[in-house]
C-alpha positions as CSV (number, residue, x, y, z in Angstrom):
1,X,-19.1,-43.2,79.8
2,X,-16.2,-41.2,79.0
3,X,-14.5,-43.1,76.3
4,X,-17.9,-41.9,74.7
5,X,-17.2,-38.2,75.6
6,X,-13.3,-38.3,74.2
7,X,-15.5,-39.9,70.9
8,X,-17.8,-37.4,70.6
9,X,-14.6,-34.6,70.9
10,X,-12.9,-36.5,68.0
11,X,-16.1,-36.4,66.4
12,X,-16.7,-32.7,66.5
13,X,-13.0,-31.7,66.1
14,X,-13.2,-34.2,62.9
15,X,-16.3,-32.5,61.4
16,X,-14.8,-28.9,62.0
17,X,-11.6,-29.5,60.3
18,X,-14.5,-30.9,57.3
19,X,-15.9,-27.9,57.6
20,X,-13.1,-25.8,57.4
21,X,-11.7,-27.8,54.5
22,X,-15.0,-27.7,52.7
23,X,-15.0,-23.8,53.6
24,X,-11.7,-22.8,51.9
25,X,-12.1,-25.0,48.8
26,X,-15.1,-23.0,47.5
27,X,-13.8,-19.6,49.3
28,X,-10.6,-20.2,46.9
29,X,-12.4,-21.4,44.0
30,X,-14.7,-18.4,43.7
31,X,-11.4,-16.5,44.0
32,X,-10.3,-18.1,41.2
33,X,-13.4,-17.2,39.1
34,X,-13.6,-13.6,39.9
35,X,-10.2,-13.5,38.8
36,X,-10.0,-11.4,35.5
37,X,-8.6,-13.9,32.3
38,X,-6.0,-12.4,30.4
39,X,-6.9,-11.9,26.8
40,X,-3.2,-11.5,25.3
41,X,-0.3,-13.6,25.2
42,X,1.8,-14.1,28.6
43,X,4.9,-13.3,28.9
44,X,7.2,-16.5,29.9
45,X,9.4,-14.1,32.2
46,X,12.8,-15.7,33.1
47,X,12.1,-19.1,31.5
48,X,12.6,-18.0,27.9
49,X,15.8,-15.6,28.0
50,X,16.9,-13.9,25.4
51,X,19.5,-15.6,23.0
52,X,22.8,-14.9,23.7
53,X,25.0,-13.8,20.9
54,X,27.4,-15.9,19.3
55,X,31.3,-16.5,19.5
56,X,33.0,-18.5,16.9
57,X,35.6,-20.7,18.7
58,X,38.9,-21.2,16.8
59,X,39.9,-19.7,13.8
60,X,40.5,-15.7,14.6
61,X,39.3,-16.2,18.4
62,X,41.9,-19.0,18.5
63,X,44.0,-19.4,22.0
64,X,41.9,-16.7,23.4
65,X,39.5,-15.8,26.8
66,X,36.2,-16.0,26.5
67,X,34.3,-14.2,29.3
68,X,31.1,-14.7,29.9
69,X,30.8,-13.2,33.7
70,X,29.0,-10.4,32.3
71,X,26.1,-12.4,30.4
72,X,27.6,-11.8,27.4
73,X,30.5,-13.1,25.9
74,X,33.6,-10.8,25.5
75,X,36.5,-11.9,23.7
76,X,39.8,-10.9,25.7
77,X,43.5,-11.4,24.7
78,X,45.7,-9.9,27.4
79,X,48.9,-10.8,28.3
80,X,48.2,-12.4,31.6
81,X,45.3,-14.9,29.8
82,X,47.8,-15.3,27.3
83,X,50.4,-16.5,29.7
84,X,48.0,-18.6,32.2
85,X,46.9,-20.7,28.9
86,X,50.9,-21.4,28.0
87,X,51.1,-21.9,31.9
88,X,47.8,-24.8,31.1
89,X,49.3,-26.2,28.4
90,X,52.9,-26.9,29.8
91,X,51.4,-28.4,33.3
92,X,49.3,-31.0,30.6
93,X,51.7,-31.6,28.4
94,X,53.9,-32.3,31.9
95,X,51.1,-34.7,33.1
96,X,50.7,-36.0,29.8
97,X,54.4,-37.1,29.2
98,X,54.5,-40.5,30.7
99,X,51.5,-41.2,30.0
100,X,50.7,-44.5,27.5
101,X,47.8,-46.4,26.4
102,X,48.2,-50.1,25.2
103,X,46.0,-51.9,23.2
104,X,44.4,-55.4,25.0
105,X,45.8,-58.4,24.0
106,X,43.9,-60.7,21.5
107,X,43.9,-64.2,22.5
C-alpha cells in the first residue's frame, strides 16, 4: 500500500514537470512569433571590427616601436626604445655566440 502512494507522487510530480515543460515551450515560442522581424541588414556588432590601418615593417619604419596599445598602431622612435632594442640585440647575440648547429652524419 504505500510503495503505491510514493508511485502515484512520482507520478504526479513527473506529469507536472510535463506540464510545465510543455507550458514554457509554446509560451516561448509564441514569444518568438510576436517578435517583430527585422527588414534591413544587421549589424555584426563586435564580430566584424573595423580594419586596422597599415604599417609597413622595414624599410623607413626599420629598427623602430610599433605600438599598438591604443588600437591603432603608432610608430615611435625614442631614445629609450632605441636603446632597449640595442640592449635585445646584444643579450641575443650574447646567447647566440656559442651556439652551433651540426649537420647528422650520413652513414
Amino acid at each position: 500500500m504505500r510503495r503505491s502512494k510514493e508511485i502515484i507522487v512520482l507520478l504526479a510530480l513527473l506529469l507536472g514537470a510535463i506540464v510545465f515543460v510543455l507550458w514554457y515551450v509554446a509560451q516561448r515560442r509564441a514569444e518568438m512569433r510576436a517578435a517583430p522581424t527585422a527588414s534591413g541588414p544587421k549589424d555584426l556588432g563586435p564580430v566584424a571590427p573595423q580594419p586596422v590601418p597599415f604599417v609597413d615593417l622595414g624599410g623607413k619604419n626599420e629598427a623602430k616601436t610599433i605600438d599598438f596599445s591604443g588600437g591603432k598602431p603608432v610608430v615611435k622612435d625614442t631614445p629609450e626604445d632605441r636603446a632597449a632594442l640595442e640592449r635585445g640585440l646584444k643579450e641575443i647575440e650574447e646567447a647566440t655566440k656559442s651556439v652551433t648547429f651540426e649537420a647528422p652524419k650520413k652513414k
